[in-house]
TITIKE-673437 format. One record per residue (C-alpha): x, y, z. Coordinates in pm, 1 decimal. Example, Ala and Ser with C-alpha at 12.3 -4.5 7.8 and 13.67 -1.06 7.14 Angstrom:
2
<<1230.0,-450.0,780.0>>;
<<1367.0,-106.0,714.0>>;
END
This chain:
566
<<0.0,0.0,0.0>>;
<<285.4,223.7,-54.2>>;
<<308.7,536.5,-339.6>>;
<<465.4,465.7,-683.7>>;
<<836.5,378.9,-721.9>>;
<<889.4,684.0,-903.6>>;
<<596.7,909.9,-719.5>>;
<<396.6,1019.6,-971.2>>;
<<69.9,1255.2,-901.0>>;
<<-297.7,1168.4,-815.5>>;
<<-346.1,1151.0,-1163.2>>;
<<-68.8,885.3,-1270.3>>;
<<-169.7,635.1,-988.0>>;
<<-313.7,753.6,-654.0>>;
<<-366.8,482.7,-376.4>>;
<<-740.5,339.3,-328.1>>;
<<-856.6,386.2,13.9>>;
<<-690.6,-0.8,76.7>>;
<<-407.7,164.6,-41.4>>;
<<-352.2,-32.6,-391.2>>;
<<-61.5,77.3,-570.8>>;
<<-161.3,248.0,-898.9>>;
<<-63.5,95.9,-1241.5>>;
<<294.6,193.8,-1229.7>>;
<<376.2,47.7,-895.2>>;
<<601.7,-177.8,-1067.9>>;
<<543.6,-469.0,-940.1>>;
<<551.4,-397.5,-557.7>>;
<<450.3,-719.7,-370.5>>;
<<235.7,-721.3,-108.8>>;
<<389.3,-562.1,167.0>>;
<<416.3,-285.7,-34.1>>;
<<777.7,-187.5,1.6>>;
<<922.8,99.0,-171.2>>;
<<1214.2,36.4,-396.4>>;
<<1581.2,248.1,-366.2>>;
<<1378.8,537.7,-479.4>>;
<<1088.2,562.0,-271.5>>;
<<998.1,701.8,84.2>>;
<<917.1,503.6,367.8>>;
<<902.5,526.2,774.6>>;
<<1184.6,475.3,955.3>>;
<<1302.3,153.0,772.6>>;
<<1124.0,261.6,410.1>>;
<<783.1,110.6,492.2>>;
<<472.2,275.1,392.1>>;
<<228.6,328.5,673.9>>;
<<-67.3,81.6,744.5>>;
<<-311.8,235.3,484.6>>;
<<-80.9,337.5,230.3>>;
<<-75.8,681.5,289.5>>;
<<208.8,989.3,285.8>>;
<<103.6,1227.4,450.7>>;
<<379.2,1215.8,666.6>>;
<<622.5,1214.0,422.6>>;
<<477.3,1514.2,235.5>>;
<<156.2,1510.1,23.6>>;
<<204.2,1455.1,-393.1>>;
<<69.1,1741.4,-599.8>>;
<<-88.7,1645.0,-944.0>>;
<<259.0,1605.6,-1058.6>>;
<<363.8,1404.7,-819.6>>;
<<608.2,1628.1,-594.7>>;
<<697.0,1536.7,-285.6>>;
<<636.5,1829.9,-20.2>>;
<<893.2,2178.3,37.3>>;
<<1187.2,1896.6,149.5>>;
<<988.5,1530.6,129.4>>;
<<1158.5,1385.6,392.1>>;
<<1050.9,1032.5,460.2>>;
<<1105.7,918.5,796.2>>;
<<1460.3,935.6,954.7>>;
<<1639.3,824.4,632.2>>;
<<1546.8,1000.4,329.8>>;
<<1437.6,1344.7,166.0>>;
<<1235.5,1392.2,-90.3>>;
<<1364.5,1578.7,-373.2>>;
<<1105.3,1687.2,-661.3>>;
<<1300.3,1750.5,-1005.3>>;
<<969.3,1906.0,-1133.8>>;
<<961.5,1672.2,-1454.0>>;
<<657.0,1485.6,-1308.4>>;
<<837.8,1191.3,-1147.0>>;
<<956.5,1397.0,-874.5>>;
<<1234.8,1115.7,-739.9>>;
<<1249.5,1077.4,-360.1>>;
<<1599.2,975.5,-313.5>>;
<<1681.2,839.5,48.3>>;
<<2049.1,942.4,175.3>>;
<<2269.9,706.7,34.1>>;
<<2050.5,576.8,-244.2>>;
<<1817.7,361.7,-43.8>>;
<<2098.4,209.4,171.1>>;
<<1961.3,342.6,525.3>>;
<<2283.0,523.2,574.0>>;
<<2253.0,793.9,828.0>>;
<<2362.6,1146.7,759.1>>;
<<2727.0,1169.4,845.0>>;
<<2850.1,1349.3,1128.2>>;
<<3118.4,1608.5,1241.5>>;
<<3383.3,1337.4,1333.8>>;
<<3295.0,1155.3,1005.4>>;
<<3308.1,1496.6,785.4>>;
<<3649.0,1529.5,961.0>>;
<<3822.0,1182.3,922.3>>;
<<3706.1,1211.2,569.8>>;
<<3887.7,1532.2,505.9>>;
<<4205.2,1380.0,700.7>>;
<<4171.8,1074.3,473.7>>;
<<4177.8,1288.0,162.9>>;
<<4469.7,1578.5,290.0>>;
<<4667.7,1322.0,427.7>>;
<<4707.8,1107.8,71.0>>;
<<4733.1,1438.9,-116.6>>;
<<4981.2,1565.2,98.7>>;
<<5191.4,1243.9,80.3>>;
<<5178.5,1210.0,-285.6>>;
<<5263.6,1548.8,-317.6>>;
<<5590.6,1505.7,-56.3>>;
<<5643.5,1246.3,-310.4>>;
<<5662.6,1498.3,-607.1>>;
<<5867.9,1730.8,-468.7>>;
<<6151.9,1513.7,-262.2>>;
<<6194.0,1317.7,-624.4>>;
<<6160.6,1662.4,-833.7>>;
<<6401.5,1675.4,-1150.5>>;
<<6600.4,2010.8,-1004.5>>;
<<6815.2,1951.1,-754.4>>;
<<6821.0,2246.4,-572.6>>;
<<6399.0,2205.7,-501.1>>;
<<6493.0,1829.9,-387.3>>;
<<6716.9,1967.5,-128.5>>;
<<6460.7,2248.1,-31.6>>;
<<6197.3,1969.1,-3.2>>;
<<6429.6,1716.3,226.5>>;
<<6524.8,2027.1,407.9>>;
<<6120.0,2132.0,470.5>>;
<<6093.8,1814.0,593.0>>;
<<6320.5,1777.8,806.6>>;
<<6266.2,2098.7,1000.4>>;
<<5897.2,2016.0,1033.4>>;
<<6003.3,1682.1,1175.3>>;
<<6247.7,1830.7,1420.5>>;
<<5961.3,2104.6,1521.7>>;
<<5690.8,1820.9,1557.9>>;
<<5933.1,1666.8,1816.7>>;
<<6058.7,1951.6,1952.2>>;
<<5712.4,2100.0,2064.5>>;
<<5630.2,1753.6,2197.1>>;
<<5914.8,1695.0,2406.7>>;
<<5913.5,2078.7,2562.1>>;
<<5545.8,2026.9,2673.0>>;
<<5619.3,1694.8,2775.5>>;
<<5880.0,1818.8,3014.6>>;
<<5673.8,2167.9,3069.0>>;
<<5363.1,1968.1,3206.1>>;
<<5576.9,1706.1,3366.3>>;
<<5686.2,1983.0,3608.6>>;
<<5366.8,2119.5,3642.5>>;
<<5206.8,1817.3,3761.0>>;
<<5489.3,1678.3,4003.7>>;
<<5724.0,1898.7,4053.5>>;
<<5591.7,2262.0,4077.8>>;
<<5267.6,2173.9,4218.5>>;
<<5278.1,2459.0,4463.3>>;
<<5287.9,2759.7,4127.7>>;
<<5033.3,2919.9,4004.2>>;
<<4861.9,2787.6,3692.1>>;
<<4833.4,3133.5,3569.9>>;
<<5058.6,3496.6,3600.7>>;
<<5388.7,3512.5,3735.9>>;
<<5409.6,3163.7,3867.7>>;
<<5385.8,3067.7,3517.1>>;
<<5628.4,3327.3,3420.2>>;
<<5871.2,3124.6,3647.5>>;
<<5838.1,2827.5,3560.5>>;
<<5866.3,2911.4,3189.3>>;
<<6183.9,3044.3,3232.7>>;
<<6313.0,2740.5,3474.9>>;
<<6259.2,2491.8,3137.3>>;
<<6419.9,2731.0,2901.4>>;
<<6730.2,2754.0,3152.6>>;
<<6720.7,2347.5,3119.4>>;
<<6704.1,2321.7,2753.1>>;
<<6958.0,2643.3,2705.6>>;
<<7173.8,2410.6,2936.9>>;
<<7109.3,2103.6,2755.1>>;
<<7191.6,2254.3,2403.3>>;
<<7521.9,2329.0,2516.6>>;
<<7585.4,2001.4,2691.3>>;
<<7451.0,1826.7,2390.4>>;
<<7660.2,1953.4,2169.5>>;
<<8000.7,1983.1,2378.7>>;
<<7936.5,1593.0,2416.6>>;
<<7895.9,1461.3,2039.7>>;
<<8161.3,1714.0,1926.1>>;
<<8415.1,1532.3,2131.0>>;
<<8503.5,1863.6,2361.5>>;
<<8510.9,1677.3,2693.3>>;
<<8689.2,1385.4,2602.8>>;
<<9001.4,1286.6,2396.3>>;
<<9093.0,1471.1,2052.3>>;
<<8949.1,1249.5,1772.1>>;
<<9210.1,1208.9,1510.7>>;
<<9137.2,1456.8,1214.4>>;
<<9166.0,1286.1,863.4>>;
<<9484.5,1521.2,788.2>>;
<<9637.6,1319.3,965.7>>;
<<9591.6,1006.7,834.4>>;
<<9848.4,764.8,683.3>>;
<<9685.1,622.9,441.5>>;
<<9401.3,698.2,197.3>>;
<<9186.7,447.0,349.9>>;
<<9212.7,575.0,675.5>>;
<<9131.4,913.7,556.6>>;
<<8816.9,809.4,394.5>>;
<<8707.8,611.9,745.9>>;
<<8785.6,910.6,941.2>>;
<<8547.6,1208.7,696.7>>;
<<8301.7,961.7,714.8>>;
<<8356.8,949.4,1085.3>>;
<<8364.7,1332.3,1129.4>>;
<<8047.1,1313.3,890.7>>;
<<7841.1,1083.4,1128.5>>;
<<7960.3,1285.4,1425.8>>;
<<7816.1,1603.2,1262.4>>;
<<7500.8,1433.8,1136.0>>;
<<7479.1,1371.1,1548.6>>;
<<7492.3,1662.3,1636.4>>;
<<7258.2,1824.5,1365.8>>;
<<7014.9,1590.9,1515.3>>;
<<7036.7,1598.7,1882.1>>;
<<7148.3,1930.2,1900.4>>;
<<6896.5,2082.0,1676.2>>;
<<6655.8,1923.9,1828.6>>;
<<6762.7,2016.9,2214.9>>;
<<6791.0,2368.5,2043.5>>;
<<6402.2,2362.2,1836.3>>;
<<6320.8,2265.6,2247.6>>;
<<6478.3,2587.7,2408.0>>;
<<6320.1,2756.9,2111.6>>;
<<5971.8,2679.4,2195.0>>;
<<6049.0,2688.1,2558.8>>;
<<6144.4,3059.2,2520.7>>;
<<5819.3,3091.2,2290.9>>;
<<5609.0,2994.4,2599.7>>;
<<5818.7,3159.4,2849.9>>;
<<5783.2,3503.6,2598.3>>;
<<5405.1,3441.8,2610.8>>;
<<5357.4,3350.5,2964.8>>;
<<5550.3,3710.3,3003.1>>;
<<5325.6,3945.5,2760.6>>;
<<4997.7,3755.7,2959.6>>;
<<5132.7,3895.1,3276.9>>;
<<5083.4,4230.5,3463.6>>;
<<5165.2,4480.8,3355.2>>;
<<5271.4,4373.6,3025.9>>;
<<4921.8,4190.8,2903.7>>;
<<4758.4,4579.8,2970.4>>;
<<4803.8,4757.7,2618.3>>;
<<5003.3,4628.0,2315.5>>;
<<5278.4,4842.5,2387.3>>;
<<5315.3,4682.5,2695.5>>;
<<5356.9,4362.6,2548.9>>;
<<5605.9,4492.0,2296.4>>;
<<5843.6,4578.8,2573.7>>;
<<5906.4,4176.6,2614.9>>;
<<6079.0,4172.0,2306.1>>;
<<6428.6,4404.3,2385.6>>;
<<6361.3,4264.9,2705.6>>;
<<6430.2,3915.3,2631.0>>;
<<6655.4,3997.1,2380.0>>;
<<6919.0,4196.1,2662.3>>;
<<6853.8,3915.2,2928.5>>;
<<6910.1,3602.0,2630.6>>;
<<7185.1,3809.9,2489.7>>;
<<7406.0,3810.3,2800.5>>;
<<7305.2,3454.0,2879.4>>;
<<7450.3,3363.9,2505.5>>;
<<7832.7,3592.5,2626.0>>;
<<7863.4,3380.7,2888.9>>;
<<7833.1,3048.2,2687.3>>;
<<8039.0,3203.4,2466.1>>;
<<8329.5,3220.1,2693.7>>;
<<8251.5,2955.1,2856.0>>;
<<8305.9,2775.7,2520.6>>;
<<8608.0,2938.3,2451.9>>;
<<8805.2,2903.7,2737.9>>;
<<8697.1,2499.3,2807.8>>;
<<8852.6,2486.4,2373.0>>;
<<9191.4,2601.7,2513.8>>;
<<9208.5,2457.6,2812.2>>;
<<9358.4,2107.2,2708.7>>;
<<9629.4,2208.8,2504.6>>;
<<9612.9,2592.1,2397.1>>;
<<9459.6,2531.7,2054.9>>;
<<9081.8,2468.4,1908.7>>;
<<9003.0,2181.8,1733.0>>;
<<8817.9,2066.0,1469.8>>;
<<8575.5,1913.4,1729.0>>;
<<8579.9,2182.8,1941.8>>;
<<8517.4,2452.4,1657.5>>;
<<8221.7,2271.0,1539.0>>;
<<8074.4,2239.6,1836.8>>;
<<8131.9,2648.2,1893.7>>;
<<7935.4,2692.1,1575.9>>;
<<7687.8,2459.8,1622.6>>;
<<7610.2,2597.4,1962.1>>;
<<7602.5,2985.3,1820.9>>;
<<7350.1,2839.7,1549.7>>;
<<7144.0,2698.5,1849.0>>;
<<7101.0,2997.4,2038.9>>;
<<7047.0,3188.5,1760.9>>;
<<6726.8,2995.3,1630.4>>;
<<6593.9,2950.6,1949.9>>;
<<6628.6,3310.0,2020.4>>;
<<6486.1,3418.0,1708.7>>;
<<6252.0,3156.2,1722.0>>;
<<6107.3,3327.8,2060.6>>;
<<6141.9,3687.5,1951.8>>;
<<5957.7,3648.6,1627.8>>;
<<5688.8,3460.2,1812.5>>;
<<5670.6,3775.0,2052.0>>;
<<5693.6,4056.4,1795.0>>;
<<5368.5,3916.4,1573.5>>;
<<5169.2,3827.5,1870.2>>;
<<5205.7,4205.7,2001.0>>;
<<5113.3,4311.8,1661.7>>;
<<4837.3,4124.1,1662.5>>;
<<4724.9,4210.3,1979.7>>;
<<4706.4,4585.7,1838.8>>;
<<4533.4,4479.6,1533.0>>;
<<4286.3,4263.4,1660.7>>;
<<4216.2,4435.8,1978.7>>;
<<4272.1,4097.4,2193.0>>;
<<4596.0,3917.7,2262.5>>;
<<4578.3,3577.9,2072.6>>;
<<4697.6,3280.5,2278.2>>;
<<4966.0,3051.5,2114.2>>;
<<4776.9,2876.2,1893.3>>;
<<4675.4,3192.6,1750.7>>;
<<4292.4,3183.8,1939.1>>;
<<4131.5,3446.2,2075.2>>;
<<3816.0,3382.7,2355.2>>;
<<3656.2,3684.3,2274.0>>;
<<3528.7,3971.1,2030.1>>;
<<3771.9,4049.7,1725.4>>;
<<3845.3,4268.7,1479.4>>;
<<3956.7,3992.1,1248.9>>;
<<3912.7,4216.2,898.1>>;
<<4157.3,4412.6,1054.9>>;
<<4370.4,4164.1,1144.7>>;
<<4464.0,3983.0,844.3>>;
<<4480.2,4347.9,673.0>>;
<<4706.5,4430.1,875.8>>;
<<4925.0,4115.1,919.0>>;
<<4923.9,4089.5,528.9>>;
<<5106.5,4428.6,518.0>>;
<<5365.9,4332.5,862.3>>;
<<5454.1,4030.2,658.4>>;
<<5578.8,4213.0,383.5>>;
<<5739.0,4484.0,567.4>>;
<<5942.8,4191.2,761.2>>;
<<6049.4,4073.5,412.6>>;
<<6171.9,4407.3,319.6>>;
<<6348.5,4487.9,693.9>>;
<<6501.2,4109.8,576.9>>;
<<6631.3,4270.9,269.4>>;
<<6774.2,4535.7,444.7>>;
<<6915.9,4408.0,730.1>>;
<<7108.5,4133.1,492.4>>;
<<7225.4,4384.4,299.6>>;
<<7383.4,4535.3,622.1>>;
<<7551.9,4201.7,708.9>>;
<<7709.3,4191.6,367.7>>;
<<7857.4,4555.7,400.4>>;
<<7984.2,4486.1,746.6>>;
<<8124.0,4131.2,590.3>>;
<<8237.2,4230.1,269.3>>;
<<8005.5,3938.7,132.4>>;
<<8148.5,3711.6,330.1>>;
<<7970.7,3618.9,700.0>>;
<<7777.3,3345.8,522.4>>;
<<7919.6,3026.7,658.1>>;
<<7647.6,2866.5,900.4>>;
<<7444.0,2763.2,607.9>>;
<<7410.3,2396.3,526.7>>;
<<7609.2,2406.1,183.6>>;
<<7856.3,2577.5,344.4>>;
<<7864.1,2309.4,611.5>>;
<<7825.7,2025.7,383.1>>;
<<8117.0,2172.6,156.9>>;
<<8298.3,2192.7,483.6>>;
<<8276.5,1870.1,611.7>>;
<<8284.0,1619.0,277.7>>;
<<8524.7,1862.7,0.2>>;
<<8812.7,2047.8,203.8>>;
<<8804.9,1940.8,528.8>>;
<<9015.3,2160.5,782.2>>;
<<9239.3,2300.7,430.1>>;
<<8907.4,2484.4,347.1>>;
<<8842.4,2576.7,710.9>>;
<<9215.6,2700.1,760.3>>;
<<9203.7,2915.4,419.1>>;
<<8807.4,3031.8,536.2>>;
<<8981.6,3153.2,840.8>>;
<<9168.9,3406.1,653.4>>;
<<8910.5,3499.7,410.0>>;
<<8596.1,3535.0,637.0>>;
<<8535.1,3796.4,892.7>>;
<<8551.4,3770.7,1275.1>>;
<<8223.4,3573.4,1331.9>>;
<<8315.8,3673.2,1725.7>>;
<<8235.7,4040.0,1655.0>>;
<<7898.2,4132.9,1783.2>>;
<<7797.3,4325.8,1528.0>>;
<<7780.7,4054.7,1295.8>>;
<<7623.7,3853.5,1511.0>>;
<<7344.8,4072.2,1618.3>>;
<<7292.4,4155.6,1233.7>>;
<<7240.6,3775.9,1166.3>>;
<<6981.3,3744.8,1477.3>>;
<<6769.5,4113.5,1332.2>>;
<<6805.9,3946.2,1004.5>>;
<<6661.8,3536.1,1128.4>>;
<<6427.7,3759.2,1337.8>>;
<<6274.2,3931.8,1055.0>>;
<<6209.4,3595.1,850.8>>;
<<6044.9,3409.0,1083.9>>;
<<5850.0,3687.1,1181.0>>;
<<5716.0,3697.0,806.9>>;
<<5632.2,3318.7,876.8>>;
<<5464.1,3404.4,1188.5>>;
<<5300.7,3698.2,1040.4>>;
<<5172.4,3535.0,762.6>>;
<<4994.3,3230.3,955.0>>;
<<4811.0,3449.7,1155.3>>;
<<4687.9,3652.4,873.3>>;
<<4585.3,3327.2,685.4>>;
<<4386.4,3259.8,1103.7>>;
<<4231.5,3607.5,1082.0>>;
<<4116.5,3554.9,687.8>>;
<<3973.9,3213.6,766.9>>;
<<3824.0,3315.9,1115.8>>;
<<3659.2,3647.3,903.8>>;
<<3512.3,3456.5,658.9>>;
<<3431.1,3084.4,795.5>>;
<<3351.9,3193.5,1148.7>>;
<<3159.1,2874.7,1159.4>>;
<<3576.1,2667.7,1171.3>>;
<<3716.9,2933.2,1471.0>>;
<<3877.7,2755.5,1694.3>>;
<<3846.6,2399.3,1512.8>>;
<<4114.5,2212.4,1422.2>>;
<<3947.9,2168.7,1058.4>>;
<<3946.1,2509.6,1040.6>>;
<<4337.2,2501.0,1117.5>>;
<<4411.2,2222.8,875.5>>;
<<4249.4,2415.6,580.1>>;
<<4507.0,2714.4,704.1>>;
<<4784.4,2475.6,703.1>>;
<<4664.4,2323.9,354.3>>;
<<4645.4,2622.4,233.7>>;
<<4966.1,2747.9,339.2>>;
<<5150.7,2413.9,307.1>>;
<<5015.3,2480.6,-93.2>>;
<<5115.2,2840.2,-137.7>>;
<<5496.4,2758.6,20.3>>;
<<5556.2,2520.3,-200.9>>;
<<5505.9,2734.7,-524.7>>;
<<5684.0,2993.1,-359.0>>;
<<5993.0,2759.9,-298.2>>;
<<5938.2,2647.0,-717.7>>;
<<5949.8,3014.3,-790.0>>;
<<6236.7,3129.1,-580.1>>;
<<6444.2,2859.3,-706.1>>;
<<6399.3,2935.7,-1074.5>>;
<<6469.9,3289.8,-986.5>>;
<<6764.1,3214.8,-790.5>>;
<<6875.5,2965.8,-1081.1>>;
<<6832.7,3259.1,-1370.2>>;
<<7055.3,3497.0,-1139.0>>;
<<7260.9,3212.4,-1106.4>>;
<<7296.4,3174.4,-1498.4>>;
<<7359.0,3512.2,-1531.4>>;
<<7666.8,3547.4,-1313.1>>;
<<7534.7,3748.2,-1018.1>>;
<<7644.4,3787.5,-678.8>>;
<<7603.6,3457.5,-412.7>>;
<<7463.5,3701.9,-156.7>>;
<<7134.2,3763.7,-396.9>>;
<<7122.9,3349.5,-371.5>>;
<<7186.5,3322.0,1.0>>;
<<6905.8,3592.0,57.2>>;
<<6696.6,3363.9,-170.0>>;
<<6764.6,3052.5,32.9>>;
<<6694.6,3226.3,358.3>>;
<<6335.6,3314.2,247.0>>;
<<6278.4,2983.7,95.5>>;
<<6394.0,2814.3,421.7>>;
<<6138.6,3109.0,621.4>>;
<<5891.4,2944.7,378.9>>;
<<5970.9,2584.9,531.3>>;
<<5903.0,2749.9,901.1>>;
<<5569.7,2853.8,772.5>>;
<<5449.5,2508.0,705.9>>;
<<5611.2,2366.7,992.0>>;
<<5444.3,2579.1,1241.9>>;
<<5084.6,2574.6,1043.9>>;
<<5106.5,2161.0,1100.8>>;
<<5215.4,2240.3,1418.9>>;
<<4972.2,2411.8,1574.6>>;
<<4733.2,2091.3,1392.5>>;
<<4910.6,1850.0,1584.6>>;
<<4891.2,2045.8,1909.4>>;
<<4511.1,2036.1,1886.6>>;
<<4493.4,1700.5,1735.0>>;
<<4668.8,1575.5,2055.1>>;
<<4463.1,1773.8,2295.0>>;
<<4130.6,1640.2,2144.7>>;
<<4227.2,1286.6,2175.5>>;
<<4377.0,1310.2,2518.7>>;
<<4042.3,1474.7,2581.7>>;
<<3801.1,1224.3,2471.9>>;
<<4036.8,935.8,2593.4>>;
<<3955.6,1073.8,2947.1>>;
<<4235.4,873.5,3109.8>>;
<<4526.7,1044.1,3347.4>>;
<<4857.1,1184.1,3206.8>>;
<<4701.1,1033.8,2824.9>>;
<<4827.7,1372.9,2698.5>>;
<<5203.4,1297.8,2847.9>>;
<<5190.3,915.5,2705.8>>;
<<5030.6,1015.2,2305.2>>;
<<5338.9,1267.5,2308.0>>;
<<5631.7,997.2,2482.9>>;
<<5453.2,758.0,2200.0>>;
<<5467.2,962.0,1904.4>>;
<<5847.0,1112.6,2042.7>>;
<<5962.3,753.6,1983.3>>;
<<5775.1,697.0,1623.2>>;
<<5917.2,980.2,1436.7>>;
<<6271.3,1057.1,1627.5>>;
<<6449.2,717.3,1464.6>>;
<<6301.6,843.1,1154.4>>;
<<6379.4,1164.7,1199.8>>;
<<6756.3,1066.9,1291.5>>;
<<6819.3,736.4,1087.7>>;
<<6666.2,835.0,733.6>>;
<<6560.0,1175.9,695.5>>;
<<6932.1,1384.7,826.4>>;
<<7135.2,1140.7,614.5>>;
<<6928.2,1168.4,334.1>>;
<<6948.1,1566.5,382.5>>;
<<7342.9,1541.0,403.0>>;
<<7334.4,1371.8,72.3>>;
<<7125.5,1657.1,-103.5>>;
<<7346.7,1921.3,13.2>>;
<<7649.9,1738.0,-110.3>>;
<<7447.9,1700.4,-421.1>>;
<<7382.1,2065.3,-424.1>>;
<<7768.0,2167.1,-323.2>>;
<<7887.0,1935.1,-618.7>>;
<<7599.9,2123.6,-864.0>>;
<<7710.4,2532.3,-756.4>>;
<<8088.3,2484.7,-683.9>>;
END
């Protein structure tokens, strides 16, 4: 007794009052059960008597009514052409309408194979330069992904058993902030003093070798030992980084500093006076543990001198930038965002990616000009931390390039140099800053419905992820046309620097993902310390990765890319 398959009008085949189907029932038995196309109750059966007025009445044309739904399962959708089709979700299956957590898995499903297959492209990408940029974006969103894990780990660790007595909020907080990034300053140094070979006996240098086999055995040596110390030390640094990040924002929530935007500006020369004279002492420190064996620095102790300067000055810069844009956004927005770039609150978010659009540009163009200032006060030289230069260091000339470098380089020990290189790290990440938050403030202005959701931060990072990548495709074939036509390496360094700014960008978009990915399954899990155990767990999935394949597969590219410029 049930309407039509198709659910045509009074006219083409109304029920009788036993409710008969009409001549185009076709072929309903007598239970009268719709086919994939028709309405039912809850489980597609008509009613006792055939009739649908519960499902919305037919019109001579057989329409079902203003949405047709039919029971829980399906709505009726009337095309107008007098069959009107009332299509149940899922065709007839008796699926249910999917819900948020569905929606969202099916998103992650679909991002995560796109991104992967897109990693793909670009790691095996015909230009080797863009393979190196790739392995090297990679990497550094590894080594972040740990890094934030590991200082929260030890962050809430303290909180819960240690400093039990602090306040969860204000200066207590303030405190303990700057107790962990004390720690992980300390462990940097430590880190790197102990895989350099500083405290212990002089490993023999492959100058000295006898023999050319023994030479080979000992670079490759020296190149494991550095690969070491990229990894443990980088990461022990990306730690202090983020541990200065939270002790910078504990700071600028804090009285009086949280009262006005200027207020929270102050933080930033601040920090950088009380970091700077924390980085002297090291320095010294350093220096006079070097000499204190035999008079003379060696090649173990000079690396781990510069690997420890490159520390502290990304996980200074790291902090500062972090500082500087959330100030700034605190003016533009008229609410100081919390770290993951939220605000609990009324904002001006127009405003605020208007105005983070145009602080993202000026940082490029402060970049510009503070490089430009480093290579007057170097005479072009003062270039030497990067990772070709380190790679050429370590596999071409050994300590005969280092000795001849000596001469030809400036005094990396002067201060002005220095401080030029930490304005000019500064003012890149603070364009990769800058720029996520003004991607937050677009999507928050114009999908309010995704504030604060973590879908809402994966389309940023998408997004983001997407743009960065053509931006690294079009700064290389720029850099390779300058390259072509003879001009200067600084132009290509500059380059380089903004491509690797452009590798922060996606690392801290994915980051701030993760974060909130981690917090909503701790959540729902419900159990104690399940926040503390997902981030021990996923420390031990992606750090023998992260050390075993990815940094020897990033040494190889930069050898690659050392052999393809020199």
């Amino acid at each position: 007794g049930h309407d039509v398959a198709h659910g045509h009008a009074d006219e083409h085949g109304l029920e009788d009052a036993h409710g008969h189907a009409g001549d185009n029932s076709h072929g309903h038995d007598a239970h009268g059960h719709d086919d994939a196309h028709g309405h039912g109750d809850d489980h597609g059966h008509g009613d006792d008597h055939g009739h649908d007025v519960a499902h919305g009445h037919a019109d001579d044309h057989g329409h079902s009514g203003a949405h047709g739904h039919g029971g829980d399962h399906g709505h009726g959708d009337g095309h107008g052409d007098g069959h009107g089709h009332g299509h149940e979700e899922g065709h007839g299956h008796g699926h249910h309408a999917p819900d948020g957590q569905s929606v969202t898995a099916s998103y992650m499903l679909i991002g995560g194979v796109t991104l992967v297959m897109v990693a793909f492209y670009l790691v095996q990408h015909p230009d080797t330069d863009v393979r190196y940029y790739s392995w090297n974006i990679l990497t550094l969103s590894a080594c972040i992904f740990i890094a934030v894990l590991a200082s929260d780990v030890v962050n809430q660790s303290m909180k819960r058993y240690i400093f039990t007595f602090l306040e969860t909020g204000g200066w207590g907080n303030v405190g303990l902030c700057l107790f962990t990034s004390i720690c992980w300053f300390a462990a940097s140094q430590a880190t790197t003093a102990a895989l350099s070979g500083a405290f212990g006996e002089e490993a023999k240098e492959p100058q000295d070798a006898e023999t050319e086999e023994e030479r080979q055995e000992l670079e490759e040596l020296w190149e494991q030992r550095e690969v070491s110390m990229k990894c443990w030390g980088g990461l022990v640094a990306h730690c202090a980084g983020f541990a200065i990040v939270a002790t910078l924002a504990a700071l600028q929530d804090s009285e009086p500093f949280s009262s006005s935007p200027f207020m929270s500006l102050l933080v930033v020369p601040l920090a950088l006076a009380l970091v700077t004279v924390f980085f002297r002492i090291a320095a010294y420190v350093r220096k006079q543990i070097s000499l204190m064996d035999d008079g003379e620095v060696s090649r173990g102790e000079k690396l781990w001198d510069e690997m420890s300067e490159e520390a502290e000055n990304e996980s200074l810069c790291l902090g500062l930038s972090f500082a500087l844009i959330r100030s700034i956004s605190f003016f533009a927005l008229g609410a100081m965002p919390d770290t993951h770039l939220h605000i609990h609150g009324e904002a001006d978010w127009h405003a605020g990616f208007i105005t983070l659009w145009i602080v993202s540009v000026f940082c490029l163009v402060l970049a510009y000009v503070t490089f430009k200032m480093k290579e007057k006060l170097t005479g072009g030289h003062g270039h030497g931390h990067g990772a070709e230069h380190g790679a050429e260091h370590g596999a071409e000339h050994g300590a005969e390039h280092s000795a001849e470098a000596s001469h030809e380089e400036p005094d990396e020990d002067d201060i002005r140099v220095r401080a030029l290189g930490i304005a000019l790290e500064t003012m890149l990440m603070s364009f990769s800053w800058a720029t996520l938050a003004c991607a937050t403030c677009f999507l928050n202005a114009y999908m309010a419905s995704y504030e604060h959701h973590i879908l809402g931060h994966m389309i940023v990072a998408v997004v983001m992820s997407g743009l960065a990548c053509v931006m690294v495709l079009t700064l290389d074939k720029i850099a390779d046309k300058l390259q072509a036509d003879g001009d200067s390496g600084s132009v290509l360094h500059l380059l380089k620097e903004i491509i690797m700014a452009h590798g922060l960008l996606i690392g801290i978009s994915w980051e701030i993902c993760f974060a909130m990915g981690l917090h909503t399954v701790s959540h729902s899990l419900q159990g104690p310390n399940v926040d503390l155990i997902l981030a021990v767990f996923l420390c031990m999935v992606v750090v023998p990765a992260y050390r075993l394949y990815m940094l020897p597969e990033l040494q190889t590219r930069e050898r690659k890319v050392v052999a393809k410029h020199h």
